[in-house]
C-alpha positions as CSV (number, residue, x, y, z in Angstrom):
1,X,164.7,-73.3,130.0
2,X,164.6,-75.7,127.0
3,X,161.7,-77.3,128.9
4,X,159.7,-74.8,130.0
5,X,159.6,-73.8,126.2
6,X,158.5,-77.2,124.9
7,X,156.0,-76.7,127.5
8,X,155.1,-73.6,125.7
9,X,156.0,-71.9,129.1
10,X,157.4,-69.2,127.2
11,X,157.0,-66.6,129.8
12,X,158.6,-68.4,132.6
13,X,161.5,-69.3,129.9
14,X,162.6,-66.0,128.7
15,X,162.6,-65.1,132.8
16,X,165.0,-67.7,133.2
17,X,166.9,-66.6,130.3
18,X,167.2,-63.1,131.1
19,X,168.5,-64.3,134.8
20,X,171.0,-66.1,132.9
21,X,171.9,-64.4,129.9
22,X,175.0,-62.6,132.3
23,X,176.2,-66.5,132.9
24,X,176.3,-66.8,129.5
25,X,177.7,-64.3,128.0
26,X,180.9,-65.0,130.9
27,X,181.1,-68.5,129.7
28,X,181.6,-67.2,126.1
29,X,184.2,-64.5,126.9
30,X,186.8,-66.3,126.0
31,X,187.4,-69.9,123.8
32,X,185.2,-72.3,124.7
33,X,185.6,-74.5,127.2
34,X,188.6,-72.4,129.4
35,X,185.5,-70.4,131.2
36,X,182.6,-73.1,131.8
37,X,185.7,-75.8,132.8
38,X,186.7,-73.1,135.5
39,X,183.2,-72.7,136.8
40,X,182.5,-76.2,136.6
41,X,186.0,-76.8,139.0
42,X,185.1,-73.9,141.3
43,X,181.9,-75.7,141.6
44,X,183.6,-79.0,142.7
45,X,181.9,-80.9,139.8
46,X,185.5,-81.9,137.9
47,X,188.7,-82.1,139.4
48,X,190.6,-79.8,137.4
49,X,189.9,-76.7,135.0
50,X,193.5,-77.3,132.9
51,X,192.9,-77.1,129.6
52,X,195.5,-79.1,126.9
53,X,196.7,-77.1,123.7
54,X,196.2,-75.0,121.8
55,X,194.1,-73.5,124.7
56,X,195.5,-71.8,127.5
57,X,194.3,-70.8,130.8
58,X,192.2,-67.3,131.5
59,X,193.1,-63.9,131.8
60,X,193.2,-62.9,135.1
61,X,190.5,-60.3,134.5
62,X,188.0,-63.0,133.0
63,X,188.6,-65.6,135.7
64,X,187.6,-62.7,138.2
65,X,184.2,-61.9,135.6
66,X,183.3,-65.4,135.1
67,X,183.8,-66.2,138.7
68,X,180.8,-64.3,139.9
69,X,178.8,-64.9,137.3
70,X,178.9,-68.4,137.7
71,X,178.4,-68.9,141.8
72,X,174.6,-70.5,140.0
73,X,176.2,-73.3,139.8
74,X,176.9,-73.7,143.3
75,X,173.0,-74.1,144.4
76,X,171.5,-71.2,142.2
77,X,170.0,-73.4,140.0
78,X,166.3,-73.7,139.1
């Protein structure tokens, strides 16, 4: 997206946006970086999504949310 609008690609970079503006907002439901480490372990890119203290692990209602908002990082990418 960043490059697409250094490109001055704006168009094609607000499209992306919009097609992941629901990723973001799940990655941001909750203190950062409980959500994106989740996604990033469902992904298989770390090994674990435990977060040390003060943080704590999600709600189950949010891991649910951010887990299928975040299946783009399992080949969704563009």
């Amino acid at each position: 997206m960043v490059r697409l609008a250094l490109a001055n690609d704006y168009a094609r970079a607000a499209k992306l946006h919009r097609r992941l503006y629901p990723v973001f907002k799940a990655l941001f439901i909750e203190p950062n970086p409980v959500p994106i480490k989740a996604a990033l372990a469902r992904a298989g890119l770390i090994g674990s999504a435990e977060v040390r203290a003060p943080l704590c692990e999600m709600t189950p209602p949010t891991a649910v949310s951010s887990k299928k908002r975040s299946t783009w990082l399992q080949g969704g990418r563009e």
